[in-house]
C-alpha atoms as a printed R data frame, in Angstrom:
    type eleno elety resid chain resno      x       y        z
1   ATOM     1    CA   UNK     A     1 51.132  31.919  -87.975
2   ATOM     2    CA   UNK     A     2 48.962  29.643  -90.404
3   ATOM     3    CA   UNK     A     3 48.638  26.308  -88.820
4   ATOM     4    CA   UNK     A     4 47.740  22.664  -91.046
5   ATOM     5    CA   UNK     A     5 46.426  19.979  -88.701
6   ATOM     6    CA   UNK     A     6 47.640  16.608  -89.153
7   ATOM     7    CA   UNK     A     7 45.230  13.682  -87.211
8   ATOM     8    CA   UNK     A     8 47.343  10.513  -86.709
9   ATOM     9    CA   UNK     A     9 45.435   7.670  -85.255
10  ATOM    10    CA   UNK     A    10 46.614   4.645  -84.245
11  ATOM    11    CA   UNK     A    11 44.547   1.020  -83.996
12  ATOM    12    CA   UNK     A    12 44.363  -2.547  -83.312
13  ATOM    13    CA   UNK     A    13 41.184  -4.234  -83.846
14  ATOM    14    CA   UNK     A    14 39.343  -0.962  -82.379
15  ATOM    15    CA   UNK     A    15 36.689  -0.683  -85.209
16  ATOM    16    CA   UNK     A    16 33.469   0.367  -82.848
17  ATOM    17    CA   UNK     A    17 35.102   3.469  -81.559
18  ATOM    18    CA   UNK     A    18 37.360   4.027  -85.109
19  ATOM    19    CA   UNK     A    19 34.482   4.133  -87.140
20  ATOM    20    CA   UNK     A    20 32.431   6.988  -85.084
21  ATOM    21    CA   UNK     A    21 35.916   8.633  -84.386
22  ATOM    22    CA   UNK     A    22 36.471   8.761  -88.155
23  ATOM    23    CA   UNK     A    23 33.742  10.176  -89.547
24  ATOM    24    CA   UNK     A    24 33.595  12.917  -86.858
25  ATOM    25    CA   UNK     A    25 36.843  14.074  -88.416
26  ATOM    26    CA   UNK     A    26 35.668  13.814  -91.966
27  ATOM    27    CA   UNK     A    27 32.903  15.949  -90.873
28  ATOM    28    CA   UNK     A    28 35.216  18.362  -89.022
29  ATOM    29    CA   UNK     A    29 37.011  18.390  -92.061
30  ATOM    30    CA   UNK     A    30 33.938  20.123  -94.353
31  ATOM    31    CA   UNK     A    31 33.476  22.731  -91.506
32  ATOM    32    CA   UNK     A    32 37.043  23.354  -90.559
33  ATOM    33    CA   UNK     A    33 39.086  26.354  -91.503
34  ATOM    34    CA   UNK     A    34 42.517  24.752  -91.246
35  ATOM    35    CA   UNK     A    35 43.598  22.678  -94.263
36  ATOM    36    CA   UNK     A    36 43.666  19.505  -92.563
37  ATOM    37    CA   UNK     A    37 45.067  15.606  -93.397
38  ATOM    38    CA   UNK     A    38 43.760  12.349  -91.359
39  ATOM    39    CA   UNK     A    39 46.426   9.253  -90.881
40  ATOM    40    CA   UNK     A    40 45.824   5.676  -89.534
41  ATOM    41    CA   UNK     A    41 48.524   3.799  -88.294
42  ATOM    42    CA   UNK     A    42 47.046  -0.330  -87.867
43  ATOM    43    CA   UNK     A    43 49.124  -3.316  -86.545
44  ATOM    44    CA   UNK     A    44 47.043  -6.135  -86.718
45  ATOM    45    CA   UNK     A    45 43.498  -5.981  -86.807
46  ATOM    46    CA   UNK     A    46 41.251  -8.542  -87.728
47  ATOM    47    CA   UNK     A    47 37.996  -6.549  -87.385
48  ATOM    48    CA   UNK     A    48 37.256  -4.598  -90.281
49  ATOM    49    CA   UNK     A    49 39.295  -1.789  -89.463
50  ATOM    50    CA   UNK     A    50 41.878  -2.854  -92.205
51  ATOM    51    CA   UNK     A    51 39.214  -3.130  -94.952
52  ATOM    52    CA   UNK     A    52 37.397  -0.053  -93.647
53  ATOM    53    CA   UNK     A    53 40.471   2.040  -93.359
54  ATOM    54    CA   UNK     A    54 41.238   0.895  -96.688
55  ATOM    55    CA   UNK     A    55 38.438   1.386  -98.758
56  ATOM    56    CA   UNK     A    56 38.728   5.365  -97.261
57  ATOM    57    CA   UNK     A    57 42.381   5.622  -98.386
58  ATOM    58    CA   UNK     A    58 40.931   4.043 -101.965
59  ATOM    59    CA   UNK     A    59 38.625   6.912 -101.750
60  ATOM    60    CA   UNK     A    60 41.339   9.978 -101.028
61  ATOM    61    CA   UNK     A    61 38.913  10.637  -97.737
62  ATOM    62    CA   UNK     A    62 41.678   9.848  -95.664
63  ATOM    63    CA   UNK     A    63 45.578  10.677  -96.367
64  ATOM    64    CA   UNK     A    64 47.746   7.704  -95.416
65  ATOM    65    CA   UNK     A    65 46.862   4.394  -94.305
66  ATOM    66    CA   UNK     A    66 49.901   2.664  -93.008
67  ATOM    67    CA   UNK     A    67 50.080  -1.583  -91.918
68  ATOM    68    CA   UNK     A    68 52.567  -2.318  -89.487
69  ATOM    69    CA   UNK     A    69 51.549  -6.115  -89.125
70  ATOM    70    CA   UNK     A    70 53.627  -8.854  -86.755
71  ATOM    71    CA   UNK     A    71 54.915  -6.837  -84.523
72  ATOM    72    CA   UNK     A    72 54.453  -8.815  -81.737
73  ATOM    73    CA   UNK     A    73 56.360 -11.523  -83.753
74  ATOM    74    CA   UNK     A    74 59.862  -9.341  -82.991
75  ATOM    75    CA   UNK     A    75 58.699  -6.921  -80.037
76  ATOM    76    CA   UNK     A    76 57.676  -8.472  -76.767
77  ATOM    77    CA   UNK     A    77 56.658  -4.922  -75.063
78  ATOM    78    CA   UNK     A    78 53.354  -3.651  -75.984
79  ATOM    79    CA   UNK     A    79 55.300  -0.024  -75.087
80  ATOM    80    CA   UNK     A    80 57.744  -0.257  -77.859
81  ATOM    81    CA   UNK     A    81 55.129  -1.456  -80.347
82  ATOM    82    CA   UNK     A    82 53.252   1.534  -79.808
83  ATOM    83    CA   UNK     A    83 56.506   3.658  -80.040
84  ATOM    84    CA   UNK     A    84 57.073   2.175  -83.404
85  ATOM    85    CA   UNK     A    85 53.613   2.806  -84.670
86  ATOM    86    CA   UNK     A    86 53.205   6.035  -83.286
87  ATOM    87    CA   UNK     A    87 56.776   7.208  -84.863
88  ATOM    88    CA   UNK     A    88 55.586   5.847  -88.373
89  ATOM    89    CA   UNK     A    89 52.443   8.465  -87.779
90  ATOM    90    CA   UNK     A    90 54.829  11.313  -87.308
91  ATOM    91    CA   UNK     A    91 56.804  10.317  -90.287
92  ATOM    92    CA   UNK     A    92 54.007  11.258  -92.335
93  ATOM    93    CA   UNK     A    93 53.602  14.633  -90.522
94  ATOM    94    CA   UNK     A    94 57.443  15.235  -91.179
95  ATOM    95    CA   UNK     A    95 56.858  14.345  -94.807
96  ATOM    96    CA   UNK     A    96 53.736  15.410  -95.672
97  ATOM    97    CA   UNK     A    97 52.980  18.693  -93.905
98  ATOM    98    CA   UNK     A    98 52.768  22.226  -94.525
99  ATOM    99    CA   UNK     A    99 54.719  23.706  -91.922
100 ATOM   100    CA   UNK     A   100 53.920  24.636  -89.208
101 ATOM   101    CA   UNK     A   101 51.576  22.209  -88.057
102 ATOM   102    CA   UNK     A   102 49.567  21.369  -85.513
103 ATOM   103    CA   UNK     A   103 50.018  17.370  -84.825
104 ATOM   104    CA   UNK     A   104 47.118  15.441  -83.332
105 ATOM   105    CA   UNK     A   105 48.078  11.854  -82.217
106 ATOM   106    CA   UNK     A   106 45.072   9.870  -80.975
107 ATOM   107    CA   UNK     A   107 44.011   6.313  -79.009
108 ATOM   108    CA   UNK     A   108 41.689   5.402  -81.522
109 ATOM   109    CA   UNK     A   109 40.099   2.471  -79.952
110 ATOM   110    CA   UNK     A   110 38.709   5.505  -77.497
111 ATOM   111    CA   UNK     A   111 35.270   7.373  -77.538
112 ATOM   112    CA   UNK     A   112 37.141  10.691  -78.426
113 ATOM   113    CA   UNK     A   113 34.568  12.912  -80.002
114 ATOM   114    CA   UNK     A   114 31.474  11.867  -77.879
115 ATOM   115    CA   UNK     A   115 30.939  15.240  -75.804
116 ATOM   116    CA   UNK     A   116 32.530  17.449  -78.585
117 ATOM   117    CA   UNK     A   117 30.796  18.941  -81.319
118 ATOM   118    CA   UNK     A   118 32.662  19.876  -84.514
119 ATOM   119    CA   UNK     A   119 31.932  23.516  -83.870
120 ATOM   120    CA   UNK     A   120 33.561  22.888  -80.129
121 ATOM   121    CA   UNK     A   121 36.527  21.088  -81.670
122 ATOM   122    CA   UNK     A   122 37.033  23.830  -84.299
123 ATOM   123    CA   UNK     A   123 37.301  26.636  -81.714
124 ATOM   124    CA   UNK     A   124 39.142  24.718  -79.146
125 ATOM   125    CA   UNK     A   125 42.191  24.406  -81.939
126 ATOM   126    CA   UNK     A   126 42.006  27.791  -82.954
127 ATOM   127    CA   UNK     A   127 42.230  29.091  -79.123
128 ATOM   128    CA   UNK     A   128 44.967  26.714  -79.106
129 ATOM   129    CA   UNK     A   129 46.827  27.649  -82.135
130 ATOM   130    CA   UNK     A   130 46.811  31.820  -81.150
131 ATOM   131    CA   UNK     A   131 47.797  30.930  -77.744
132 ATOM   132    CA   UNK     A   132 51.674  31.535  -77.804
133 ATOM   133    CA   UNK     A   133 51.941  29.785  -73.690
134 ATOM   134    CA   UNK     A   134 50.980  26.442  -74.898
135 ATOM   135    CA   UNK     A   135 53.080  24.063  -76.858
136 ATOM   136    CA   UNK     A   136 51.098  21.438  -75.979
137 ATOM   137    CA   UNK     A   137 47.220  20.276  -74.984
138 ATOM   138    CA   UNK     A   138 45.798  17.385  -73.620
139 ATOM   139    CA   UNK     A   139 42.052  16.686  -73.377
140 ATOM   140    CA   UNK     A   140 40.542  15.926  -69.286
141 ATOM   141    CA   UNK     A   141 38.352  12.677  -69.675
142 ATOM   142    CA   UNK     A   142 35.665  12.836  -67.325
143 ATOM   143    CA   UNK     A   143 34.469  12.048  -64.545
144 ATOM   144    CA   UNK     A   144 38.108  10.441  -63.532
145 ATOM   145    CA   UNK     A   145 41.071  11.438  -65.422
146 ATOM   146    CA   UNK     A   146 42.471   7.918  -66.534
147 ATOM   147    CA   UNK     A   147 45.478   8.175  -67.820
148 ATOM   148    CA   UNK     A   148 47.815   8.340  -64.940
149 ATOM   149    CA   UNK     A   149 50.681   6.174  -67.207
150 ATOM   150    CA   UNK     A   150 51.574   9.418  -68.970
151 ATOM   151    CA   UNK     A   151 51.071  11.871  -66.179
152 ATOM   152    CA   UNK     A   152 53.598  14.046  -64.805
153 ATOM   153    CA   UNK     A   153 52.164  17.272  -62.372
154 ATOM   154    CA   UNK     A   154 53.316  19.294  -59.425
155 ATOM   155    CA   UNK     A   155 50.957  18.348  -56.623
156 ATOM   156    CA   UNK     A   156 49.508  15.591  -58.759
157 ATOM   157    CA   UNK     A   157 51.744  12.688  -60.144
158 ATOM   158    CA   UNK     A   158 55.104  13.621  -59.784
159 ATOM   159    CA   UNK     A   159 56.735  10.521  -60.339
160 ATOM   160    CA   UNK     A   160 56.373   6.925  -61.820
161 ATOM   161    CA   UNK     A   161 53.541   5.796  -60.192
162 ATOM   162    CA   UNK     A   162 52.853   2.441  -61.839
163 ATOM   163    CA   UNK     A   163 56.004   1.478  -61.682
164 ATOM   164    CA   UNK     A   164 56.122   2.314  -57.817
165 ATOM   165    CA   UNK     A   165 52.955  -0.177  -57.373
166 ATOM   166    CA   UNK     A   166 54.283  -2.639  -58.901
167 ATOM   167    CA   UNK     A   167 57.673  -2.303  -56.732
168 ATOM   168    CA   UNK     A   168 55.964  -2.346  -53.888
169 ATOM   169    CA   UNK     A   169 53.682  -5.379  -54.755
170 ATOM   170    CA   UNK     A   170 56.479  -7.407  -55.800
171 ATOM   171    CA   UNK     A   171 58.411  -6.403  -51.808
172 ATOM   172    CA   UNK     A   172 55.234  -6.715  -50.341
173 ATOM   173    CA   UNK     A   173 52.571  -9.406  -50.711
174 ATOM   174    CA   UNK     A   174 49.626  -8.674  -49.361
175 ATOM   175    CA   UNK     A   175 47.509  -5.856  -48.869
176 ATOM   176    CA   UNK     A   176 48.171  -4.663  -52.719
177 ATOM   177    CA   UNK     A   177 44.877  -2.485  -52.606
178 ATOM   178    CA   UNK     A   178 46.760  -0.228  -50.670
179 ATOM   179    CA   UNK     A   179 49.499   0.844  -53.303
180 ATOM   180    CA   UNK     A   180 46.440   0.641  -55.954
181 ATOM   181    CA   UNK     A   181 44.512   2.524  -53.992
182 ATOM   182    CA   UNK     A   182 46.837   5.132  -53.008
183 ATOM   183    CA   UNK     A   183 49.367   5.323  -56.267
184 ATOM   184    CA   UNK     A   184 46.203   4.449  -59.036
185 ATOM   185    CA   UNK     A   185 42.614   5.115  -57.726
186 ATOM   186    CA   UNK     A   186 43.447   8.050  -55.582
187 ATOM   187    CA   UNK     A   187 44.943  10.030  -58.169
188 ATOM   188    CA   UNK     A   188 42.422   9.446  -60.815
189 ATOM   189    CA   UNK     A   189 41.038  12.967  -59.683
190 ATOM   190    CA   UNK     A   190 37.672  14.118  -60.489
191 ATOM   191    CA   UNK     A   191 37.825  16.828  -63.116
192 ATOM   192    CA   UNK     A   192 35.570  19.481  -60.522
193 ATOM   193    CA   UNK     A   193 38.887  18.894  -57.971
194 ATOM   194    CA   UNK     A   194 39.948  21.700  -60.426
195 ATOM   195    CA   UNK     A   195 39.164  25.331  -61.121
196 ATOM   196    CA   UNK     A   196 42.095  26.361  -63.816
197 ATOM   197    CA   UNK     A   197 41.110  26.377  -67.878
198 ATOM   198    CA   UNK     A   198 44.682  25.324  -68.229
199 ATOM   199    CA   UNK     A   199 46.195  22.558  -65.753
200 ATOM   200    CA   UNK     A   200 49.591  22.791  -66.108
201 ATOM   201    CA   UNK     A   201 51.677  19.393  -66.862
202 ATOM   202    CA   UNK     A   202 55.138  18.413  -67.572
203 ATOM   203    CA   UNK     A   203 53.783  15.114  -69.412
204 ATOM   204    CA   UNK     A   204 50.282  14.341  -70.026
205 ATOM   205    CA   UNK     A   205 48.362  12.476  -72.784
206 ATOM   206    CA   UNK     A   206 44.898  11.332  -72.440
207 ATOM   207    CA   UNK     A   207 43.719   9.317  -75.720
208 ATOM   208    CA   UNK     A   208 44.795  12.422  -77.836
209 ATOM   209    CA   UNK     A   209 46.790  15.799  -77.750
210 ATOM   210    CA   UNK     A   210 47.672  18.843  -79.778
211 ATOM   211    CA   UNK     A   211 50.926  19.858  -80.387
212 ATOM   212    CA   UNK     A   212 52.599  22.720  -82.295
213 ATOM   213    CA   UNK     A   213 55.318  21.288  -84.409
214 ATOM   214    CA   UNK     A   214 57.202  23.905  -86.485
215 ATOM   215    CA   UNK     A   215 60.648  23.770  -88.383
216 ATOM   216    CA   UNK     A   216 62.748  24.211  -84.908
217 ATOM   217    CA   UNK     A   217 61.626  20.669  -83.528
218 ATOM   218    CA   UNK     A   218 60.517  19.294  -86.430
219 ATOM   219    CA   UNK     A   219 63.335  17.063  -87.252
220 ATOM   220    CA   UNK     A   220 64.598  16.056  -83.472
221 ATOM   221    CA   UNK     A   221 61.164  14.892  -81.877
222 ATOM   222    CA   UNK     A   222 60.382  11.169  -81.710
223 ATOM   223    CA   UNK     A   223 58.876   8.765  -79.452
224 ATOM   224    CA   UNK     A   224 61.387   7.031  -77.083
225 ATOM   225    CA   UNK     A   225 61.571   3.770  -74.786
226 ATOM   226    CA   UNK     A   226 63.279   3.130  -71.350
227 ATOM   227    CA   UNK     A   227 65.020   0.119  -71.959
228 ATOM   228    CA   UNK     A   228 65.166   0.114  -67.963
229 ATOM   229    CA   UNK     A   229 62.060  -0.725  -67.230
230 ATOM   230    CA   UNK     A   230 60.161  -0.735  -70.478
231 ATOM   231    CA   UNK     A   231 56.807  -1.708  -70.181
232 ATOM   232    CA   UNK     A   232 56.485   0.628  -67.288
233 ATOM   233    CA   UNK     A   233 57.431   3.645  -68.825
234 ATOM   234    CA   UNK     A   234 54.833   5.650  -71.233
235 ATOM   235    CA   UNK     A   235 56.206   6.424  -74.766
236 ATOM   236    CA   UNK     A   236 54.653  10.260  -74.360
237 ATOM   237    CA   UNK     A   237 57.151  10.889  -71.341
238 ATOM   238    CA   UNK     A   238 59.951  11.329  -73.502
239 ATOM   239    CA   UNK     A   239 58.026  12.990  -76.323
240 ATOM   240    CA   UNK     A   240 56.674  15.241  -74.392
241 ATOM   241    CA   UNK     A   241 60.423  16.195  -73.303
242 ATOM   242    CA   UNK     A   242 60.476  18.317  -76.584
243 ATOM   243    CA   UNK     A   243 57.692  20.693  -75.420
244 ATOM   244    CA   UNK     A   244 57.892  23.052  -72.736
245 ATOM   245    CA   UNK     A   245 54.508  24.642  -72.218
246 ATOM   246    CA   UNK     A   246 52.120  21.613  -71.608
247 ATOM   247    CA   UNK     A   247 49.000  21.768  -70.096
248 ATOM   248    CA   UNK     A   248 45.551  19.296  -69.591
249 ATOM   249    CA   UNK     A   249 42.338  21.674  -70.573
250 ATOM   250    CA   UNK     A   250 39.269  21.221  -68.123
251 ATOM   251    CA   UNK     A   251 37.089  22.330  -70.442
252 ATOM   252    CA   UNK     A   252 38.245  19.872  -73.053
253 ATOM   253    CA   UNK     A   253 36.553  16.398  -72.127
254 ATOM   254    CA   UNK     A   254 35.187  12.901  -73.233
255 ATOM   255    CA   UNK     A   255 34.349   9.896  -71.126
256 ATOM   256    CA   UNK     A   256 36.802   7.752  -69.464
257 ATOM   257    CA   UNK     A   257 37.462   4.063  -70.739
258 ATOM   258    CA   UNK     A   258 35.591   2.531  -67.824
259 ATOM   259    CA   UNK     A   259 38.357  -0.289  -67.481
260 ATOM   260    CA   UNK     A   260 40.955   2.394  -66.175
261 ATOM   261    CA   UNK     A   261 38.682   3.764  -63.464
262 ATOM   262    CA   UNK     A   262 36.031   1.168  -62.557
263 ATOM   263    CA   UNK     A   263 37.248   1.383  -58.976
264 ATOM   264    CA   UNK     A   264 36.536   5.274  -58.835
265 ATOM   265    CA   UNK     A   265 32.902   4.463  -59.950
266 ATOM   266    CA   UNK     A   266 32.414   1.369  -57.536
267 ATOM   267    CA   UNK     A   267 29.381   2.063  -55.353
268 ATOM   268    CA   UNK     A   268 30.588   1.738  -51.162
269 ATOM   269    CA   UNK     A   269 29.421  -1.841  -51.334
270 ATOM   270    CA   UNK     A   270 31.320  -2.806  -54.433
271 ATOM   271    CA   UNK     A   271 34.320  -1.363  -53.472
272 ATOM   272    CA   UNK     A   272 34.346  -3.347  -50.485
273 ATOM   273    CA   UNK     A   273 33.927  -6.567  -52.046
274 ATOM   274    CA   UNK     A   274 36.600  -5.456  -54.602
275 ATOM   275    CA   UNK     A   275 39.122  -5.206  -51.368
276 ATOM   276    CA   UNK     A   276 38.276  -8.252  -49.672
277 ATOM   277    CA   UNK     A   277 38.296  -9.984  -53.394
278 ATOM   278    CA   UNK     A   278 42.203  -8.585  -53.877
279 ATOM   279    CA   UNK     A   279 42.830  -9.819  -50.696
280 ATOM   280    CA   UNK     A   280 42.076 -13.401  -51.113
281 ATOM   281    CA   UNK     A   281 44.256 -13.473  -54.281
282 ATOM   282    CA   UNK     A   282 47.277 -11.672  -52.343
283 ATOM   283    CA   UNK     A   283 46.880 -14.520  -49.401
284 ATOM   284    CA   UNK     A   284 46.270 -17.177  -52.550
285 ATOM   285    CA   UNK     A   285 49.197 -16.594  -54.111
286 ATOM   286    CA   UNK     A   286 51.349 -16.335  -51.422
287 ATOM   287    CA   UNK     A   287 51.224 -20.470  -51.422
């Protein structure tokens, strides 16, 4: 089976990291074996990714670049803007792709290709794309594994932890550390807690994933809200619904956006002052 690759990124006013992240992939794309396409998917930038984006679409180095401006104008939840955005990506991989295809959504305001050579990349998607067992592959940022929002794992995150915290902080109000601590932090786990290649997932995403997309799901996946609770469900739970064999790979890595694990990175001191800190604003706003 002959596999095209099909890069969606998406962006909002994420130029430092889109830029690098961009012309990694046009690099990877003079190396590469696959016949490959690169999408952007922008809502709102103000900059230079718009004009930079642009003036690659101009010059046929990228495939698609598609606007979706004001969405905050009619969507209040960051969650469904994404699922929007992210379902305008995959339009272009339903419309524009040689089947089958191997789709590769991606965070770009993210450091994606910063411990990843183009070589690396090139022979991590073909050991992907022979592997029959795997539908699905998610990248393990080190040293923490951030993105617990879109986790799902036996033994690891089995259920909606963010929602949970906040719950529980709402009930009780003080001591919220503790459901951080225990619900967030503590399951950030360091990727040498594992031994497995393949970490096996039911949802996982990461900053970026590869999926096999052929013409048997082509046409029913999509990204999906819970209109329950929306901003506290992740858009890739539901996606990820359509693939059965999903796993993280250990030895596929890049570094962790500091702002989702600076408490795993705290020295002893810091992390005590970061407790006592929480504290005083659980007792403040109690009055």
């Amino acid at each position: 089976m002959v596999f095209s690759l099909h890069f969606v990124g998406m962006s909002k006013n994420c130029f430092n990291n889109l830029k690098p992240n961009i012309e990694f992939l046009l690099k990877f794309q003079k190396i590469t074996s696959f016949k490959m396409t690169i999408s952007v998917v922008d809502s709102d930038s103000t900059d230079g990714t718009k004009e930079y984006c642009s003036k690659l679409y101009e010059e046929n180095l990228i495939s698609n670049f598609i606007e979706i401006d004001d969405l905050e104008d009619e969507y209040n939840s960051r969650i469904e803007r994404l699922s929007i955005s992210r379902n305008k990506g995959l339009q272009c991989v339903k419309t524009n792709s040689d089947l089958p295809v191997i789709y590769i959504p991606m965070d770009m305001d993210l450091d994606l290709f910063g411990l990843l050579s183009t070589i690396e990349l090139e022979s991590l998607i073909k050991s992907f794309a022979k592997n029959k067992e795997i539908d699905g592959l998610f990248p393990f940022s080190t040293p923490f594994y951030y993105d617990i929002f879109a986790l799902r794992a036996k033994n690891w995150v089995k259920g909606n932890n963010i929602l949970t915290a906040r719950n529980l902080k709402d009930k009780v109000k003080v001591f919220s550390f503790i459901f951080n601590y225990f619900l967030i932090f503590n399951v950030q786990k360091n990727i040498d807690t594992f031994t497995e290649e393949y970490i096996s997932v039911q949802s996982a995403f990461g900053g970026m994933g590869l999926y096999k997309i052929t013409e048997s799901n082509l046409e029913k996946i999509k990204y999906e809200i819970n209109k329950t609770n929306i901003d506290y469900f992740s858009e890739h739970i539901a996606f990820n619904n359509y693939f059965k064999k999903l796993y993280i790979s250990r030895d596929w890595n890049f570094p962790s956006p500091l702002e989702y694990i600076f408490f795993n990175t705290f020295t002893t001191t810091e992390k005590i002052s970061y407790i006592f800190k929480t504290l005083k604003n659980d007792i403040k706003n109690l009055f």
